[in-house]
N, CA and C atoms of all chains as a GROMACS GRO file, in nm:
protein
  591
    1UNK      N    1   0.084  -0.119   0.000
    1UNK     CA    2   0.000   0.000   0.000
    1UNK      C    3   0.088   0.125   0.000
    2UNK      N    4   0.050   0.207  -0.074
    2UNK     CA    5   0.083   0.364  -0.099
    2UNK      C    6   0.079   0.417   0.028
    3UNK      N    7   0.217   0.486   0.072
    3UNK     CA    8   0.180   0.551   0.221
    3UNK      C    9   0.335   0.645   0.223
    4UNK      N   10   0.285   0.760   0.261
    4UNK     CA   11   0.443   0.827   0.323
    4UNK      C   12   0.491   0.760   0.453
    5UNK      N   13   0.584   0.730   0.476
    5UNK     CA   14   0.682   0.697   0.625
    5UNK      C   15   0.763   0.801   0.648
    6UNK      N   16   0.840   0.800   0.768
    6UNK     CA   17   0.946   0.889   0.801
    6UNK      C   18   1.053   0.772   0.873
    7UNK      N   19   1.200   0.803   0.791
    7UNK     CA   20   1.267   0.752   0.854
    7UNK      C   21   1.343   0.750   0.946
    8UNK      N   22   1.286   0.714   1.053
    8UNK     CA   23   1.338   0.774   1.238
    8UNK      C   24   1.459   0.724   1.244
    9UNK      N   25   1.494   0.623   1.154
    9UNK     CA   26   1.673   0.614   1.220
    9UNK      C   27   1.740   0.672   1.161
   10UNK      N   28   1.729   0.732   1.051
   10UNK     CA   29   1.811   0.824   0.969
   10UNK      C   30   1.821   0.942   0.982
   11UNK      N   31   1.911   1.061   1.036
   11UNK     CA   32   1.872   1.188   1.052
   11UNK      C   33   2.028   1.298   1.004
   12UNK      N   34   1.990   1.386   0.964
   12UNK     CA   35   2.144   1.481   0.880
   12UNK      C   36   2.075   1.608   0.963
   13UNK      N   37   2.207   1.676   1.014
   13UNK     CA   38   2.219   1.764   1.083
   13UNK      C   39   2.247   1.865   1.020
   14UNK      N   40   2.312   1.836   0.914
   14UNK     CA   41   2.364   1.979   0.864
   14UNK      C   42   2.298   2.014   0.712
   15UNK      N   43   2.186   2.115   0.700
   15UNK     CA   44   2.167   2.153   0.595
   15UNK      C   45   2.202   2.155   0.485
   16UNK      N   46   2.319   2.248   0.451
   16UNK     CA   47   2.439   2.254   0.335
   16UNK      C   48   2.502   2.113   0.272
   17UNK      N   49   2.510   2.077   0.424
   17UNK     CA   50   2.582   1.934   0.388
   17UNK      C   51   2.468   1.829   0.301
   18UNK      N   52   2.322   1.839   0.348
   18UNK     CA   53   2.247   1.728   0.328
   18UNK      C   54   2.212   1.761   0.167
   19UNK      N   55   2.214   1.881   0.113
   19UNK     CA   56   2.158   1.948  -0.006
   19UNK      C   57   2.344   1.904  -0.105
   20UNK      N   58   2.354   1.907  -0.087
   20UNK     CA   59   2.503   1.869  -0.136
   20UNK      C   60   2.493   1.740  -0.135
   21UNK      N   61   2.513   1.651  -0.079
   21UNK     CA   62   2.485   1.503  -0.092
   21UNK      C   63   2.401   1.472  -0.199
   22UNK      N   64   2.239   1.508  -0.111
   22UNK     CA   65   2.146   1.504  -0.234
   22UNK      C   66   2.159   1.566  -0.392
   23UNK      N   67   2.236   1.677  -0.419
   23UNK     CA   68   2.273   1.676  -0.526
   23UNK      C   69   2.371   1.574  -0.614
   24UNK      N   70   2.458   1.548  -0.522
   24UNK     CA   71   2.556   1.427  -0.574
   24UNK      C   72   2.480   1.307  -0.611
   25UNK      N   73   2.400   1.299  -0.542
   25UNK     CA   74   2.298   1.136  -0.592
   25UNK      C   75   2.244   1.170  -0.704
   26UNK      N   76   2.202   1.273  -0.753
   26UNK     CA   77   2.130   1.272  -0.830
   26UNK      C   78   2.017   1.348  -0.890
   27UNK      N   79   1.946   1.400  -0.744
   27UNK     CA   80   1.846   1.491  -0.758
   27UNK      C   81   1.873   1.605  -0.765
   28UNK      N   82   1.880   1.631  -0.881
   28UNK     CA   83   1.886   1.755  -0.990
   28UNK      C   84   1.818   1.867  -0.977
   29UNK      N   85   1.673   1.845  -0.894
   29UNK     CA   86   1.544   1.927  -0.854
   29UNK      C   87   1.535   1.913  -0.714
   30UNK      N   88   1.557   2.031  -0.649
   30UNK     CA   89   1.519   2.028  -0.482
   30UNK      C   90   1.472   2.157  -0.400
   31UNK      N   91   1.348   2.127  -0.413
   31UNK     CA   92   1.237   2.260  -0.312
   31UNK      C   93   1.299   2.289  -0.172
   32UNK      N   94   1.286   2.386  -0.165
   32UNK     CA   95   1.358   2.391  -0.023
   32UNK      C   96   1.265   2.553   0.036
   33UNK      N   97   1.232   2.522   0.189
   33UNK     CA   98   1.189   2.624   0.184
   33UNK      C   99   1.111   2.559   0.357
   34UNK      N  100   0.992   2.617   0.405
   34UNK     CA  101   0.950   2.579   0.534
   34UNK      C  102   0.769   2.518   0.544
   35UNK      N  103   0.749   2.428   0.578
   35UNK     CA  104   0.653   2.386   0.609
   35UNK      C  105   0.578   2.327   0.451
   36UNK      N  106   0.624   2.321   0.370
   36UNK     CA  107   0.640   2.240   0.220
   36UNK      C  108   0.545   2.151   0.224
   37UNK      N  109   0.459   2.163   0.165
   37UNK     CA  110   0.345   2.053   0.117
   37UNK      C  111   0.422   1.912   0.057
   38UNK      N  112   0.459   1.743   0.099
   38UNK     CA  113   0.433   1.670  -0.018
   38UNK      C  114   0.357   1.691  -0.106
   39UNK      N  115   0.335   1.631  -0.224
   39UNK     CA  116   0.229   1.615  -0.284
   39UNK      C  117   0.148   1.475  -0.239
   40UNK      N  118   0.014   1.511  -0.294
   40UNK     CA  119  -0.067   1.337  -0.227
   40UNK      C  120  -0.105   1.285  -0.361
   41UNK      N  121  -0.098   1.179  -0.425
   41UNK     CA  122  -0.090   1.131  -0.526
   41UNK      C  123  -0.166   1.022  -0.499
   42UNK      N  124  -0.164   0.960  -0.398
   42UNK     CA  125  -0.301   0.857  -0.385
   42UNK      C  126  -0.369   0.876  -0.232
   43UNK      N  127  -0.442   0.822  -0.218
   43UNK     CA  128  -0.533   0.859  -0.127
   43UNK      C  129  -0.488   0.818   0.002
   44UNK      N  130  -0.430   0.725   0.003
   44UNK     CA  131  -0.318   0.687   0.132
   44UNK      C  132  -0.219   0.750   0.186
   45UNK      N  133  -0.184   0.823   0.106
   45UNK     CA  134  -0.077   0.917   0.160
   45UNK      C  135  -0.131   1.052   0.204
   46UNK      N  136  -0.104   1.034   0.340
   46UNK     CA  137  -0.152   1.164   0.381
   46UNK      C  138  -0.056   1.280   0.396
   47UNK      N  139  -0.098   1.408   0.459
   47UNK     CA  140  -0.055   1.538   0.458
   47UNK      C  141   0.072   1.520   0.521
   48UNK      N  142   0.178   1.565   0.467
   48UNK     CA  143   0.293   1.585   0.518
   48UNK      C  144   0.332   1.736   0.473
   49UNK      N  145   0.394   1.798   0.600
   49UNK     CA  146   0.475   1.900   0.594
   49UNK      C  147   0.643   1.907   0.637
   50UNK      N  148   0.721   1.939   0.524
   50UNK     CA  149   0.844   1.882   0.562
   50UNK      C  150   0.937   2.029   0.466
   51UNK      N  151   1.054   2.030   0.501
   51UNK     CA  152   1.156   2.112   0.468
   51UNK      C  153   1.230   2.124   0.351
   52UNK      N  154   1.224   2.017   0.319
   52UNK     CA  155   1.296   2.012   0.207
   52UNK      C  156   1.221   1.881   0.118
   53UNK      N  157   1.207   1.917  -0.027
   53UNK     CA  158   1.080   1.820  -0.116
   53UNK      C  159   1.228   1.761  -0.234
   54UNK      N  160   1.178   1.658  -0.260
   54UNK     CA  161   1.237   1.591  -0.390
   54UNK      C  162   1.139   1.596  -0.473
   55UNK      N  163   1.096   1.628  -0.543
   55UNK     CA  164   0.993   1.609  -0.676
   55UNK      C  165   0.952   1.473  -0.702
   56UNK      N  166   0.836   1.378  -0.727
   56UNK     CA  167   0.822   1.244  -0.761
   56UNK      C  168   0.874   1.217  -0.881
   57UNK      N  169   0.935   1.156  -0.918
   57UNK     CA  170   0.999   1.122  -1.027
   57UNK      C  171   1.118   1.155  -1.070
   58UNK      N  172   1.204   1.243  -1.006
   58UNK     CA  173   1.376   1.246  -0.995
   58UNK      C  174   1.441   1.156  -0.978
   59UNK      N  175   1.438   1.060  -0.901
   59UNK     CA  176   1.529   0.959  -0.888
   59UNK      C  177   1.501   0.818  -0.886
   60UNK      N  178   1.390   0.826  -0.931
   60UNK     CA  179   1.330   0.689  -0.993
   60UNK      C  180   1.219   0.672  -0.863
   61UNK      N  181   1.153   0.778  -0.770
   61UNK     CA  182   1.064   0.749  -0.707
   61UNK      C  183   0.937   0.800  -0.719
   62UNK      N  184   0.848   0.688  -0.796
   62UNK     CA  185   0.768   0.684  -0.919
   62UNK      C  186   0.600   0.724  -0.800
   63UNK      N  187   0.611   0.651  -0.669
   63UNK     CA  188   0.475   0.711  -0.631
   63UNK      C  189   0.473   0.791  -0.576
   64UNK      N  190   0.543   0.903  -0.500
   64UNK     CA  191   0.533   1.056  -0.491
   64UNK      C  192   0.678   1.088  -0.406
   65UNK      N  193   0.635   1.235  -0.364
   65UNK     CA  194   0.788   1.304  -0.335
   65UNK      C  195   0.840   1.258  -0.210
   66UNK      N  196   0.979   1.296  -0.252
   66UNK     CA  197   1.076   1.262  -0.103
   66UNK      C  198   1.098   1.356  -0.038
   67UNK      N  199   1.087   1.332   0.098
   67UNK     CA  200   1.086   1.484   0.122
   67UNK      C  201   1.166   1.445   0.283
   68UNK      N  202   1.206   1.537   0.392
   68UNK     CA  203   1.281   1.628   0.470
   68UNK      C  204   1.213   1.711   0.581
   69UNK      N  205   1.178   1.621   0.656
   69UNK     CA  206   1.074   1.672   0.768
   69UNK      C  207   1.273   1.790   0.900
   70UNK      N  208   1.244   1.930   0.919
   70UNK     CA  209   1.290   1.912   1.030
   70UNK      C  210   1.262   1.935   1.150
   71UNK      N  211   1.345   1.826   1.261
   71UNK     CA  212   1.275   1.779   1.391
   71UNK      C  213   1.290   1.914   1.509
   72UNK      N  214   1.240   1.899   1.608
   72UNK     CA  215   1.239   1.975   1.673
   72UNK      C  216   1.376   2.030   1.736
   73UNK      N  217   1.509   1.896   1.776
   73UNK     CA  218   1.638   1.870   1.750
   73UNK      C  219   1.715   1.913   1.605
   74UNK      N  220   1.674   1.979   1.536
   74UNK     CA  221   1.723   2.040   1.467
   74UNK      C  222   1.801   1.958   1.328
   75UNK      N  223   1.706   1.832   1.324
   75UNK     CA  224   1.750   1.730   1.218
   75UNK      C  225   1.706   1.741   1.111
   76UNK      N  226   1.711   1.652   1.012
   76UNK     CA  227   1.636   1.636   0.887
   76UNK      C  228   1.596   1.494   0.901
   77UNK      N  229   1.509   1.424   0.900
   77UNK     CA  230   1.420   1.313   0.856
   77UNK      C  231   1.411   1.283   0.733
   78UNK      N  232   1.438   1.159   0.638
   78UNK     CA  233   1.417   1.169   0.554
   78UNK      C  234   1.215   1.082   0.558
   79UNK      N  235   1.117   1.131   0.420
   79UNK     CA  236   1.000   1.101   0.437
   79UNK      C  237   0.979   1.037   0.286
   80UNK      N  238   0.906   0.943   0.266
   80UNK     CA  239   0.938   0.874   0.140
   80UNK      C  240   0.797   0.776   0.146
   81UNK      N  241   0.749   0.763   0.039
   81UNK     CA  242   0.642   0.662   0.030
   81UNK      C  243   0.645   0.483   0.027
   82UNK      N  244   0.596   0.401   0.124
   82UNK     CA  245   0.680   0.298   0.127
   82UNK      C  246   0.765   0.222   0.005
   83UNK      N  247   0.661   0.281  -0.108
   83UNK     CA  248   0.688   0.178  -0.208
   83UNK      C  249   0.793   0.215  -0.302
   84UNK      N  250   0.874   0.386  -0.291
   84UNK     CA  251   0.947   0.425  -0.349
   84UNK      C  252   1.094   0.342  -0.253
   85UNK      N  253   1.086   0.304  -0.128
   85UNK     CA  254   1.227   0.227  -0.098
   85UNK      C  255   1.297   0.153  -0.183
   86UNK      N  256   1.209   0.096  -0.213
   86UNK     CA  257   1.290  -0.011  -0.307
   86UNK      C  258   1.323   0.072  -0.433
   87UNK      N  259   1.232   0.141  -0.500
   87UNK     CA  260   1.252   0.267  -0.630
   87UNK      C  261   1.337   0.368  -0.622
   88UNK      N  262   1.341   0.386  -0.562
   88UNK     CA  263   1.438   0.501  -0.552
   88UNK      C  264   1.594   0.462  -0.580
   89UNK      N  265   1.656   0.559  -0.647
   89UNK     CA  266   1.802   0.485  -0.703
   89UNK      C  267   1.787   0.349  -0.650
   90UNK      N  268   1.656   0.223  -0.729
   90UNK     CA  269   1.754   0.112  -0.718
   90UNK      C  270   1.710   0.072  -0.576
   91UNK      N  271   1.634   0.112  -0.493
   91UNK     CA  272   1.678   0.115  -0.350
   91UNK      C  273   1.812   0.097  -0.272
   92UNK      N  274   1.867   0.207  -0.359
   92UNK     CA  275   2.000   0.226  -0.303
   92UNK      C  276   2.014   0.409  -0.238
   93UNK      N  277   1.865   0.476  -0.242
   93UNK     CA  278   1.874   0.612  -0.180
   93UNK      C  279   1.925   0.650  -0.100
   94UNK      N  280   1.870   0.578   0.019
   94UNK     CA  281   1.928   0.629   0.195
   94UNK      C  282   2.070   0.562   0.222
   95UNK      N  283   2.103   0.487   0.149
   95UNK     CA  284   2.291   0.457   0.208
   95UNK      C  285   2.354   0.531   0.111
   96UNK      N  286   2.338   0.588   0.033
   96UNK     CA  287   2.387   0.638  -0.109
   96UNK      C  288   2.396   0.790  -0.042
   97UNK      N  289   2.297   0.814  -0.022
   97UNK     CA  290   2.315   0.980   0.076
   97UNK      C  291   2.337   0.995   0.184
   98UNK      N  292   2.342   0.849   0.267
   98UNK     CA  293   2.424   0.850   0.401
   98UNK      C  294   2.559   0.878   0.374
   99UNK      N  295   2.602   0.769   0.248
   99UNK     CA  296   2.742   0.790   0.245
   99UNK      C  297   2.812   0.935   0.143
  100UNK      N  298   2.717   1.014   0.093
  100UNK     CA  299   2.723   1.105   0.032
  100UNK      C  300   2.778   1.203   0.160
  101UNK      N  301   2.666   1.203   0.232
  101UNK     CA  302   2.658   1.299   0.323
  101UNK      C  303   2.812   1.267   0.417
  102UNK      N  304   2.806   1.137   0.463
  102UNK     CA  305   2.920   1.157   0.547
  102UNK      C  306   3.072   1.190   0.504
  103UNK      N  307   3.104   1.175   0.399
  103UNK     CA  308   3.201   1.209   0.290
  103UNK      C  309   3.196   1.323   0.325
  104UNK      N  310   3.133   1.408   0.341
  104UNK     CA  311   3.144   1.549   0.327
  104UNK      C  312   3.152   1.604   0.495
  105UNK      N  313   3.097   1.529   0.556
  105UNK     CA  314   3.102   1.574   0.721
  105UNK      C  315   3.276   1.520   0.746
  106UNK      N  316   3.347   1.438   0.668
  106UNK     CA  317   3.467   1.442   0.703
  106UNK      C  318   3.553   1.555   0.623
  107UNK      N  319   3.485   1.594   0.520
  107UNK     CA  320   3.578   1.693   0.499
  107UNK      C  321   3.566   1.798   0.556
  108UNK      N  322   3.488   1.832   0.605
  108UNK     CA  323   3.444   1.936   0.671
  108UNK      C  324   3.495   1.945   0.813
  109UNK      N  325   3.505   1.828   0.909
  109UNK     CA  326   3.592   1.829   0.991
  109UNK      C  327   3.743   1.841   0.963
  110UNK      N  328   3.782   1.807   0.885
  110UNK     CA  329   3.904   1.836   0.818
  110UNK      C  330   3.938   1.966   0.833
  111UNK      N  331   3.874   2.018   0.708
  111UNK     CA  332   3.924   2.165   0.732
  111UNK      C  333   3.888   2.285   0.856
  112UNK      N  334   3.784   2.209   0.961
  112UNK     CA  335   3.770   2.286   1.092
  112UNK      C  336   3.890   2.209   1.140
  113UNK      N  337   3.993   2.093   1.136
  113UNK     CA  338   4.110   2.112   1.165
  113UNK      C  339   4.202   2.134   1.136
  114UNK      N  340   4.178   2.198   1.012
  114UNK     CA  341   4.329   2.207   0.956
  114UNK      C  342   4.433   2.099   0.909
  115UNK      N  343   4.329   1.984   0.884
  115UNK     CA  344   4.422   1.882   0.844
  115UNK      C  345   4.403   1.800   0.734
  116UNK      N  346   4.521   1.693   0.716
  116UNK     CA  347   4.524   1.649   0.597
  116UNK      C  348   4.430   1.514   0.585
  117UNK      N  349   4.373   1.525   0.431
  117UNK     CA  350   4.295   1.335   0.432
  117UNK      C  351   4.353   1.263   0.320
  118UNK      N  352   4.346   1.200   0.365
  118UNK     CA  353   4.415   1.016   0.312
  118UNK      C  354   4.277   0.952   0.299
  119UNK      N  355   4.206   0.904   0.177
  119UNK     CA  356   4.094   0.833   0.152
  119UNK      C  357   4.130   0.699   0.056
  120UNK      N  358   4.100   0.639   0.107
  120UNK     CA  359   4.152   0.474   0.012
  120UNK      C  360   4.007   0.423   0.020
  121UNK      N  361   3.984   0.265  -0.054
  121UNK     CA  362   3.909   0.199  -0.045
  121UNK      C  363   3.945   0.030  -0.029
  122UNK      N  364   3.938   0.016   0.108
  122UNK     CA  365   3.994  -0.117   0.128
  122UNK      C  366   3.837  -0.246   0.112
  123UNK      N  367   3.848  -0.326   0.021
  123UNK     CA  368   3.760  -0.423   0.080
  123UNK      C  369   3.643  -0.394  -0.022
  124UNK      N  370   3.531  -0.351   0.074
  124UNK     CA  371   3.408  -0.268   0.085
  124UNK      C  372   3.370  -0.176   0.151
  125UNK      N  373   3.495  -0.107   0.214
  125UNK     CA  374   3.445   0.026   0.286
  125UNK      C  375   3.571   0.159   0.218
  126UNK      N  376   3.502   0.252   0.231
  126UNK     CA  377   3.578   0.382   0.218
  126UNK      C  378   3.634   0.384   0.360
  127UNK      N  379   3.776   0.452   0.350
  127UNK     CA  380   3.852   0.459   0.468
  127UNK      C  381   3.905   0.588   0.445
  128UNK      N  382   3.906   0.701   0.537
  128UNK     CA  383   3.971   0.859   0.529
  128UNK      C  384   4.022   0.846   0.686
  129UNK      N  385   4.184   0.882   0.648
  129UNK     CA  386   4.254   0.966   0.749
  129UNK      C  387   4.211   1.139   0.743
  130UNK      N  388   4.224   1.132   0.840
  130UNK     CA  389   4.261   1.264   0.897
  130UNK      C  390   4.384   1.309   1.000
  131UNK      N  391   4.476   1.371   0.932
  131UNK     CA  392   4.574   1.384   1.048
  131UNK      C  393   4.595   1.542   1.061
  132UNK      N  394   4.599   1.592   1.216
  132UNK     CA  395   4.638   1.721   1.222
  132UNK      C  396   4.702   1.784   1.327
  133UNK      N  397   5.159   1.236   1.595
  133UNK     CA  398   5.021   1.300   1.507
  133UNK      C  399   4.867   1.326   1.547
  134UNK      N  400   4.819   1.352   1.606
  134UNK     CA  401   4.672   1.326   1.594
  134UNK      C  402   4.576   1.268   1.478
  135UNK      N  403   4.534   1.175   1.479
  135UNK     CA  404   4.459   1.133   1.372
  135UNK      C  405   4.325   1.088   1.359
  136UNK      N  406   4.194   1.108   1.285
  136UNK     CA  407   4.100   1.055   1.328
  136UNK      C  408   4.061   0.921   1.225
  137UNK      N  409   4.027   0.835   1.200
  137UNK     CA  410   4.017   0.747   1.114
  137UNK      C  411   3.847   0.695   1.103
  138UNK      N  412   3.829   0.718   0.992
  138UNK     CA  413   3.669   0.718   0.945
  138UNK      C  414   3.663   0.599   0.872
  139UNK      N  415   3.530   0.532   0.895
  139UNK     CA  416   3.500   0.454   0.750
  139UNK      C  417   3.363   0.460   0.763
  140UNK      N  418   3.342   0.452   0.617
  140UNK     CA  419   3.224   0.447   0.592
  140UNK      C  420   3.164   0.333   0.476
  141UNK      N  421   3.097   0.302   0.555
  141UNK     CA  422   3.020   0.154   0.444
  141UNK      C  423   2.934   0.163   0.345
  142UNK      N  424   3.009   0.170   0.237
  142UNK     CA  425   2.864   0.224   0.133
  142UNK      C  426   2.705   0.152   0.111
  143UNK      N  427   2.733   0.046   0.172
  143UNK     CA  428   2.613  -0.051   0.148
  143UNK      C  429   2.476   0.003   0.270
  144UNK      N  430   2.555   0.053   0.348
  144UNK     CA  431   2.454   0.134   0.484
  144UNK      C  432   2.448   0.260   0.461
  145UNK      N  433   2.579   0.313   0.466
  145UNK     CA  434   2.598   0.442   0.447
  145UNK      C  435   2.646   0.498   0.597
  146UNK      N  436   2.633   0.371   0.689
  146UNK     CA  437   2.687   0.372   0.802
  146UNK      C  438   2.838   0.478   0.843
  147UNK      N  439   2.896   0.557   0.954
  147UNK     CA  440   3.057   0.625   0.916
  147UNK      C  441   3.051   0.565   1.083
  148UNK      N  442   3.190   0.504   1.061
  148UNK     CA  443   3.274   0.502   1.216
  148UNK      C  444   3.383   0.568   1.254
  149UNK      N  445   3.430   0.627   1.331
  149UNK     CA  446   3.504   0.723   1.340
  149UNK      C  447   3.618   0.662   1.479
  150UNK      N  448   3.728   0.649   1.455
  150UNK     CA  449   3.818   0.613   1.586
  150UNK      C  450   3.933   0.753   1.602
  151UNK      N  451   3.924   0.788   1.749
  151UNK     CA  452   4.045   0.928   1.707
  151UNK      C  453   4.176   0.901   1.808
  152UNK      N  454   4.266   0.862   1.716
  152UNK     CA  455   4.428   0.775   1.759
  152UNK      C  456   4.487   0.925   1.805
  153UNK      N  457   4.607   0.919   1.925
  153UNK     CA  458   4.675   0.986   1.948
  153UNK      C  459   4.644   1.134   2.018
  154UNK      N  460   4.518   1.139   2.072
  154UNK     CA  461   4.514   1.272   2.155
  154UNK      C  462   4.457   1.208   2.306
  155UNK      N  463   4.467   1.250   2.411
  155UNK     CA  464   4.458   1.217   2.506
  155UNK      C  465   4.343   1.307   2.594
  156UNK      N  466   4.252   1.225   2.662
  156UNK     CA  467   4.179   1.320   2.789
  156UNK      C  468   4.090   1.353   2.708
  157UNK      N  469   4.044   1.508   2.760
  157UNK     CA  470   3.903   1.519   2.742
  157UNK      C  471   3.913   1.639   2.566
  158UNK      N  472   4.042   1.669   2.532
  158UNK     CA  473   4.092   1.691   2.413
  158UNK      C  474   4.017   1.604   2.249
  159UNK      N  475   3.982   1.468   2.356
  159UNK     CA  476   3.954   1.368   2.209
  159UNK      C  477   3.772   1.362   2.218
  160UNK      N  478   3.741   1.449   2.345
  160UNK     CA  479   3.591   1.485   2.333
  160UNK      C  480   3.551   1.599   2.275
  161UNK      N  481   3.688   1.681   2.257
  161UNK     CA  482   3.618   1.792   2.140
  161UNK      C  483   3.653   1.766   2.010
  162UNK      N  484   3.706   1.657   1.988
  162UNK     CA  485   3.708   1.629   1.843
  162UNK      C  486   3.584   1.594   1.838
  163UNK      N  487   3.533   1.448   1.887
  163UNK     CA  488   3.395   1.418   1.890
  163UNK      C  489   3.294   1.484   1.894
  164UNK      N  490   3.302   1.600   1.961
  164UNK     CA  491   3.200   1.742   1.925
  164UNK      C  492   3.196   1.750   1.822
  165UNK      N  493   3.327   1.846   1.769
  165UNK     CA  494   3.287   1.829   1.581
  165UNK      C  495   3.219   1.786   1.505
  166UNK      N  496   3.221   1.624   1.529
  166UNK     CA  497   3.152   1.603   1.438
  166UNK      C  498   3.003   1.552   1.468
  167UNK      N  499   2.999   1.524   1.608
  167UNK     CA  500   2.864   1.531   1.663
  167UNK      C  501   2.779   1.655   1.597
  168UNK      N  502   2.862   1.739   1.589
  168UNK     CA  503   2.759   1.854   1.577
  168UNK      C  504   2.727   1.824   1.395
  169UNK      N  505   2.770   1.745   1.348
  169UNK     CA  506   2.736   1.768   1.212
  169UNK      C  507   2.632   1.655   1.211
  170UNK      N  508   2.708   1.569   1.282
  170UNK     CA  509   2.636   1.344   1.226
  170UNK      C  510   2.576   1.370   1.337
  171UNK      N  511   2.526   1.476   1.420
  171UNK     CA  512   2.394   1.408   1.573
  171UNK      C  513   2.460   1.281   1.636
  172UNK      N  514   2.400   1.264   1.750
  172UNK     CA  515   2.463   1.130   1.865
  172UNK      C  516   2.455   1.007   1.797
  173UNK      N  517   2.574   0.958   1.843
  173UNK     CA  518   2.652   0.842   1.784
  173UNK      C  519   2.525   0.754   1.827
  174UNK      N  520   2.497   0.604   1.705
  174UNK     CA  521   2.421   0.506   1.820
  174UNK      C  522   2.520   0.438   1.889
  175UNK      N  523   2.661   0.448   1.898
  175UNK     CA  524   2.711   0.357   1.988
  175UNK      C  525   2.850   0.449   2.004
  176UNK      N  526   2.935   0.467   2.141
  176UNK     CA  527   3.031   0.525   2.164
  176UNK      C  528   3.109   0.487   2.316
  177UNK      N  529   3.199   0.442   2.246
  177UNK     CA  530   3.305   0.405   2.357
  177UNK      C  531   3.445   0.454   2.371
  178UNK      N  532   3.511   0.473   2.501
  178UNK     CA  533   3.636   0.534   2.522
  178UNK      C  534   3.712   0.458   2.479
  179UNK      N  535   3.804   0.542   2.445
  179UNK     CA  536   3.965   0.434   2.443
  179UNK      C  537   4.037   0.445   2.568
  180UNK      N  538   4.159   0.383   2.625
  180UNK     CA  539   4.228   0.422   2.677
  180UNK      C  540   4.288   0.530   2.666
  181UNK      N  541   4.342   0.594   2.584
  181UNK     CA  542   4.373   0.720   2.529
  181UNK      C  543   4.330   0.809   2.585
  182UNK      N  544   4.188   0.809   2.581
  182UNK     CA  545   4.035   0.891   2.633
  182UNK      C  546   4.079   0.917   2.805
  183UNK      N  547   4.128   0.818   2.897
  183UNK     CA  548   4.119   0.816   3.052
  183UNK      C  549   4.250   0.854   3.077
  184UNK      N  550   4.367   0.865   3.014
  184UNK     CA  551   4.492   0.918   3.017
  184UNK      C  552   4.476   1.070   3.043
  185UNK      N  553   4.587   1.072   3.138
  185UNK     CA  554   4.620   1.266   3.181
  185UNK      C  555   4.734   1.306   3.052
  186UNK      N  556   4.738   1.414   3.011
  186UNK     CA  557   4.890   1.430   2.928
  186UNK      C  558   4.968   1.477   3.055
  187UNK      N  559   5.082   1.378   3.045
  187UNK     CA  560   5.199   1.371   3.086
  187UNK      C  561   5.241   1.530   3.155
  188UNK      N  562   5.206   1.608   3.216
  188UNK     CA  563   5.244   1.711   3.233
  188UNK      C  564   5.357   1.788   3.318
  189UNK      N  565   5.505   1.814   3.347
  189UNK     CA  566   5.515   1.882   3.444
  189UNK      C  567   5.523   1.985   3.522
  190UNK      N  568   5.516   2.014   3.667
  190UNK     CA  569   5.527   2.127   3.648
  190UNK      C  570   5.612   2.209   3.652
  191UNK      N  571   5.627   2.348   3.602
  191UNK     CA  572   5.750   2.447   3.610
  191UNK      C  573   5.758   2.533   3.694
  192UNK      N  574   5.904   2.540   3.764
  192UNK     CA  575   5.900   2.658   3.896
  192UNK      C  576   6.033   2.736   3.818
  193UNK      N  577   6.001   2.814   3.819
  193UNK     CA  578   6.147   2.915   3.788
  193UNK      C  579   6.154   2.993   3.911
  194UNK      N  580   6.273   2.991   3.947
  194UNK     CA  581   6.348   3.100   4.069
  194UNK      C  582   6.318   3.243   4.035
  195UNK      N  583   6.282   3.311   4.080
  195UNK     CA  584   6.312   3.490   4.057
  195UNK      C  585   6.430   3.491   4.123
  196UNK      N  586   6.434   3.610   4.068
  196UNK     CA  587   6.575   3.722   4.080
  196UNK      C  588   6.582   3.773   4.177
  197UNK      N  589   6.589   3.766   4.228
  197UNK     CA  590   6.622   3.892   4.357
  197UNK      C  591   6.675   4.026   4.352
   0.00000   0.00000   0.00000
């Protein structure tokens, strides 16, 4: 069944950072702004108001928008219709912009230290030094 | 050196973070950092490193008379 969720274990703190990620994945189109209508596209999906919108159909998530609830903690939520999980890049969205996003929270600590990164790929994981 | 060492799993998108070579409560403001970007860790543990004093001593210099 057609339904928006919110994903409570997933949460990005940093604005700049999360819109940057999400551009790197892919989504080319991104509303941004406060209290943002989803759209409702079937009757199951109810009213959501969220921060930041993906458009339905950017990234292959065919039954409506993705969207960016933020929490009272000062997070971002990502909000998504169940059936776009699997649709969405592939159901490869939320680790794809986890790891988008965290890529960038290390560089960013980086240069709040002034230091150097070393990024390899051993295995199946990305690995970054930081030394400073 | 101070160093912090990240990985991140592309299949989760999961990042772990270990920070080698600073001592005391020094290696809790690294962890700030990036707390403040990635929000509370779901899991976080000290190192030894972490419960260490830096080595400090102290200095008396004589005055002059």
């Amino acid at each position: 069944m057609s339904k928006y969720m919110t994903f409570s274990e997933v949460a990005f703190k940093d604005r700049d950072l999360l819109i940057a990620a999400l551009k790197e994945v892919g989504c080319s189109y991104i509303r941004q702004g406060a209290d943002l209508e989803m759209g409702q596209y079937y009757s199951e999906q109810l009213k959501q108001k969220v921060a930041i919108v993906i458009p339905r159909g950017v990234i292959g998530n065919d039954y409506g928008d993705i969207g960016f609830e933020l929490t009272e903690s000062g997070e971002y939520r990502p909000v998504m219709d169940d059936l776009d999980r699997s649709r969405a890049l592939n159901g490869r969205f939320i680790p794809k912009l986890r790891s988008a996003y965290n890529e960038r929270v290390v560089s960013k600590v980086a240069a709040r230290l002034r230091g150097t990164v070393h990024r390899s790929v051993e295995g199946n994981v990305v690995k970054i030094k930081v030394r400073y | 050196m101070p160093e912090i060492n990240f990985t991140i799993d592309p299949q989760t998108g999961e990042m772990e973070m270990k920070v080698e070579g600073v001592q005391g409560l020094q290696c809790a403001d690294v962890a700030k950092i990036v707390t403040e970007l990635t929000g509370a860790p779901q899991q976080e543990e000290n190192t030894k490193e972490y419960y260490a004093r830096p080595n400090v001593k102290p200095q008396i210099q004589n005055k002059k008379v």
